[in-house]
C-alpha positions as CSV (number, residue, x, y, z in Angstrom):
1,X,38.6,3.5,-12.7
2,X,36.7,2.7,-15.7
3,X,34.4,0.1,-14.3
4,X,33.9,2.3,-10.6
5,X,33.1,5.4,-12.2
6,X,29.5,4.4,-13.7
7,X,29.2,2.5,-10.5
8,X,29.3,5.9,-8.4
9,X,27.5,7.5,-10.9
10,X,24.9,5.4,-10.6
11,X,24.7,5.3,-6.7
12,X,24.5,8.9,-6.9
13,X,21.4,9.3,-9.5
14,X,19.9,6.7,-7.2
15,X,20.4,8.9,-4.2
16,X,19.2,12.1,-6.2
17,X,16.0,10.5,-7.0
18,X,15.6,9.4,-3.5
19,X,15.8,13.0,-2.1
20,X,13.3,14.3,-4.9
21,X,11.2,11.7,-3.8
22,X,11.6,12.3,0.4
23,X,10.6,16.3,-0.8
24,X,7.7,15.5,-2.8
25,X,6.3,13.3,0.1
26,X,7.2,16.2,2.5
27,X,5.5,18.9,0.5
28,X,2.2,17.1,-0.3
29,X,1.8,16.1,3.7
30,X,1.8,20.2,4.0
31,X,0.3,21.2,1.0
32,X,-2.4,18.3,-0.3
33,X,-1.5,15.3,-2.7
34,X,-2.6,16.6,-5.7
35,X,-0.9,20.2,-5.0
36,X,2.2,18.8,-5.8
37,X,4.5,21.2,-7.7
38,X,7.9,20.1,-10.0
39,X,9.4,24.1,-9.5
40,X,9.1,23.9,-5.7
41,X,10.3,20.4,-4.9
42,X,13.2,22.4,-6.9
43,X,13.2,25.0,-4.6
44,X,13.6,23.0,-1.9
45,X,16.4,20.8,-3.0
46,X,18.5,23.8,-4.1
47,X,17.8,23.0,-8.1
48,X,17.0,24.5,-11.2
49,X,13.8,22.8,-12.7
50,X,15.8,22.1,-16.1
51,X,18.3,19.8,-13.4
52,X,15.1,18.4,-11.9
53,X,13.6,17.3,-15.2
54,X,16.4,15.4,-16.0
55,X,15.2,12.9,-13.2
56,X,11.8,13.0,-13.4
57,X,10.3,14.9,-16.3
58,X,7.0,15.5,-15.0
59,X,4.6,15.5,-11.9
60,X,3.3,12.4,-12.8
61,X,6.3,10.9,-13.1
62,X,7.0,11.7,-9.6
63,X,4.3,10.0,-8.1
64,X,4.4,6.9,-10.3
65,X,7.7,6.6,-8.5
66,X,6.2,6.9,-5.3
67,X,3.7,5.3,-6.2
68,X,6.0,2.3,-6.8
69,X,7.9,2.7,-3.7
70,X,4.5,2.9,-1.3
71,X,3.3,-0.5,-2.9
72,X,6.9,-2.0,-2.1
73,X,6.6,-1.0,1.5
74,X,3.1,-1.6,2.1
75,X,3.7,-5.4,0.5
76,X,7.0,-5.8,2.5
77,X,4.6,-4.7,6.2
78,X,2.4,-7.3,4.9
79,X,4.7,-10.0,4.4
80,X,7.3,-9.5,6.7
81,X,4.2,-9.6,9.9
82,X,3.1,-13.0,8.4
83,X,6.3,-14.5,8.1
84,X,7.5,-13.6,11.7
85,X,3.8,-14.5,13.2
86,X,4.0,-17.6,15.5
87,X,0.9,-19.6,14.1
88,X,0.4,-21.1,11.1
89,X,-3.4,-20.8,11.5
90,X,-5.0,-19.1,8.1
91,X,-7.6,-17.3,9.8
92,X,-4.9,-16.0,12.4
93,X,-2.6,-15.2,9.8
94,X,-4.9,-13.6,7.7
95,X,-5.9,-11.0,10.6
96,X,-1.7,-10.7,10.9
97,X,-1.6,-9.5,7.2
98,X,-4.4,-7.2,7.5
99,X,-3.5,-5.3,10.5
100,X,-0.2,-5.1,9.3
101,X,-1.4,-3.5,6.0
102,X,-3.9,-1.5,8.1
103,X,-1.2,0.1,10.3
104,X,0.8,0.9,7.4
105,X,-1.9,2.7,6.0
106,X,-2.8,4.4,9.0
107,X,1.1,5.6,9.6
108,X,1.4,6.5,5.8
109,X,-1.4,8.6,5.0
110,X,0.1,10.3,1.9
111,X,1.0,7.4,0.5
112,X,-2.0,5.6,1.3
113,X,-3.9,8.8,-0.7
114,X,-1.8,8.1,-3.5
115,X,-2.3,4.0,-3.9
116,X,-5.9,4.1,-2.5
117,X,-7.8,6.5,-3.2
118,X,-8.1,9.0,-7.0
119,X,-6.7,11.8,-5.5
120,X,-4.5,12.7,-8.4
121,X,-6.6,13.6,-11.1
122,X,-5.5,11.8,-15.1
123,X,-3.0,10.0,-12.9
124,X,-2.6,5.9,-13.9
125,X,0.6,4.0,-12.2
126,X,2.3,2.4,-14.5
127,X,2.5,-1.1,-15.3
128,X,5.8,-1.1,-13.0
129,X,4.5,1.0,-10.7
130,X,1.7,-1.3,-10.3
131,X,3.5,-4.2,-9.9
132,X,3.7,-4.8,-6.2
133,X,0.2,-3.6,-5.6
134,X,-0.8,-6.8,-7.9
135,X,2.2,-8.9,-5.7
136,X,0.3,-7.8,-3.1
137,X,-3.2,-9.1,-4.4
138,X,-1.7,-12.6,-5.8
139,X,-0.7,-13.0,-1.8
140,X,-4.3,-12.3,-0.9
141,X,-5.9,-14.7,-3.0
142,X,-3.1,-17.5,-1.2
143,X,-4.6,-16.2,1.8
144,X,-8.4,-16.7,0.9
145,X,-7.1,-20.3,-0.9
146,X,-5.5,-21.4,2.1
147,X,-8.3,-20.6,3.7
148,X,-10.7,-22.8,1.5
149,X,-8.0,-25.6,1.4
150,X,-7.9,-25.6,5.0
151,X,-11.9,-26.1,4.8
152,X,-13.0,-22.5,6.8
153,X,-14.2,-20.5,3.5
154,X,-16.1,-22.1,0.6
155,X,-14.4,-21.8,-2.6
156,X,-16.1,-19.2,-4.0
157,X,-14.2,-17.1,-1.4
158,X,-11.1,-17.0,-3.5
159,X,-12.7,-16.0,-6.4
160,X,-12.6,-12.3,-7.8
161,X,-16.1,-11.7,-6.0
162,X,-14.5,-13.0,-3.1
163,X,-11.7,-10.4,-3.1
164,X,-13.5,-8.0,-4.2
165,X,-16.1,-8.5,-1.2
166,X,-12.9,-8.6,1.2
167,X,-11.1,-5.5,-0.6
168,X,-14.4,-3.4,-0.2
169,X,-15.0,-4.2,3.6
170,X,-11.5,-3.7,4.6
171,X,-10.8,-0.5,3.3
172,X,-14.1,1.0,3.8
173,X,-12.7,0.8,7.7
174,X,-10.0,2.1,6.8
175,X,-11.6,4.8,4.7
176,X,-13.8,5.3,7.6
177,X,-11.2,6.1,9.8
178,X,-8.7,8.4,8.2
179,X,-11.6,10.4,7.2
180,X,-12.7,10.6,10.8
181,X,-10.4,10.1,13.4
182,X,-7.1,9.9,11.5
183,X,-5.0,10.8,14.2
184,X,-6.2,8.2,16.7
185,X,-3.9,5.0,17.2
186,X,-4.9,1.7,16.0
187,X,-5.9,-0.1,18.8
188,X,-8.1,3.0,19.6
189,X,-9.4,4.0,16.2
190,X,-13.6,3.8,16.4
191,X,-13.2,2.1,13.0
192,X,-9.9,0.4,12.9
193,X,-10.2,-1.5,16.1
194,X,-13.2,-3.1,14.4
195,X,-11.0,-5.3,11.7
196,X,-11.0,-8.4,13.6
197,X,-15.2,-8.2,13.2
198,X,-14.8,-7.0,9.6
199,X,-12.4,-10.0,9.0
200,X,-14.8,-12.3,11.2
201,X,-18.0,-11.2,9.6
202,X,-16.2,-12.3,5.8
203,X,-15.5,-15.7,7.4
204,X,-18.7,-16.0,8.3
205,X,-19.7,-15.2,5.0
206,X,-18.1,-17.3,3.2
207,X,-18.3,-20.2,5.7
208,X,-18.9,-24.3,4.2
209,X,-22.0,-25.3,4.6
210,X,-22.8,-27.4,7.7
211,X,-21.6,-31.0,7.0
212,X,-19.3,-30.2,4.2
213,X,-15.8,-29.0,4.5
């Protein structure tokens, strides 16, 4: 008994904070990111906002923790489409990762507001929040490496110009198209269905010279 009880207790605090966390994502798709409010994620989960405090005890504790978990899943769609792709060609692989992330974004829009974009005013993830958003990076720069090891990008490619440059282009696409058409599949998007160019035009970019590898 002893050594279940904690156990449960546990399971059950976990599953608490996963329903605060499922209502707060509910109520800023219908009422704006930054309108998020402690008393009627409350409301909606039958609690007083002294119980509610006891899991998160403030606003921006809530979305540090979804910040967290949208940097999880976004890294997880990233990895898991490169792991099952069925080429081990950089360049391929490296448009696998992208559109995965892309799609993500696309399907996620709150949390792509959230980990993206400033929309929450004084807010700063925290250093565990942030984590898997820098996992996420580190696998970038393996991607632009591999692709300068493999001799198709010079080195300077993988440098923090170099991932800045390839940050920049990508999600100004993406910026471009949940601003404009954010309803519109992927495939179809006027901007998202440009990401193979985008991705071709930074290869070209940062292409060896003629002669050299």
């Amino acid at each position: 008994m002893s050594t279940t009880a904690p156990d449960r207790r546990t399971r059950r605090r976990q599953q608490t904070i996963g329903e605060i966390l499922d209502v707060a994502l509910e109520l800023m798709e219908a009422e704006g990111v930054a309108a998020l409010s402690l008393s009627a994620v409350a409301r909606r989960l039958g609690m007083q906002p002294p119980s509610l405090y006891q899991y998160f005890p403030s606003k921006m504790a809530i979305y540090d923790a979804l910040f967290q978990r949208g940097a999880e899943l976004f890294l997880a769609a990233q990895r898991d489409a490169v792991a099952a792709a069925p080429t081990d060609d950089v360049v391929e692989l490296h448009l696998i990762g992208t559109t995965a992330f892309a799609r993500w974004a696309m399907r996620n829009p709150i949390y792509s507001q959230l980990l993206f974009w400033r929309t929450i005013p004084g807010f700063e993830p925290s250093a565990e929040a942030f984590a898997p958003a820098q996992e996420a990076l580190a696998d970038l720069r393996r991607h632009l490496q591999a692709g300068v090891d493999a001799g198709r990008l010079r080195p300077d490619a993988a440098t923090e110009e170099g991932l800045a440059v390839f940050t920049s282009v990508t999600s100004g696409v993406l910026s471009q198209q949940m601003a404009n058409e954010p309803d519109a599949p992927f495939e179809e998007g006027r901007f998202s269905r440009l990401l193979p160019v985008v991705l071709e035009m930074f290869y070209q970019h940062y292409a060896p010279s003629r002669g050299k590898r």
